[in-house]
Steps between C-alpha positions, in 0.01 A plus 500: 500500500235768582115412487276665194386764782866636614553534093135601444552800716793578380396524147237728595703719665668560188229519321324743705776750575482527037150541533364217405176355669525142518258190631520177546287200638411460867667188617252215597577181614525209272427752186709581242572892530637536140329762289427266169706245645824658410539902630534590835446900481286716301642840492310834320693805463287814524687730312469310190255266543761196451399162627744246557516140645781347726620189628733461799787239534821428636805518266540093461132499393504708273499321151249268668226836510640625140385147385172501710411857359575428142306172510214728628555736189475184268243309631259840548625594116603875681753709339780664675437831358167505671582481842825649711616180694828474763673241676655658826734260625588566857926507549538374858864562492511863374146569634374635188218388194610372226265648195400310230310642189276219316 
């Protein structure tokens, strides 16, 4: 299984080469680098001024993060219209993302 950096950096890659700006927390140790507790990635798109929140995963954790985020959404009483949120959950086996709208 790759580390949160390897898929980190890919994801920003990505994002990056479809012009997307994109930030995320500096790690520190024994701090909790999750933007809100749940999104890993902010990413802004200039063009049109889109902002949109991600959180990486692997593929078997994947309906853990769905459950995390929507938890998040309920407890925080924030509507899914408001906010563009993804799940990219990294495919070891065909080396790809895995793109979940929520």
């Amino acid at each position: 299984m790759p580390k949160e950096a390897v898929i980190r950096k890919k994801a920003v890659a990505i994002l990056t080469s479809a012009k997307w700006v994109s930030w995320y927390a500096p790690k520190v140790k024994f701090h909790e680098t999750d933007i809100f507790g749940v999104f890993d990635l902010i990413c802004w798109e200039k063009s049109s001024k889109n902002l949109k929140f991600i959180q990486l995963t692997t593929l078997p954790n994947l309906s853990s993060r769905r459950k995390k985020i929507q938890g998040f959404f309920k407890k925080n009483r924030i509507t899914k219209k408001s906010v563009e949120v993804e799940i990219w959950a990294w495919n070891s086996r065909q080396k790809n993302f895995k793109i979940e709208l929520i």
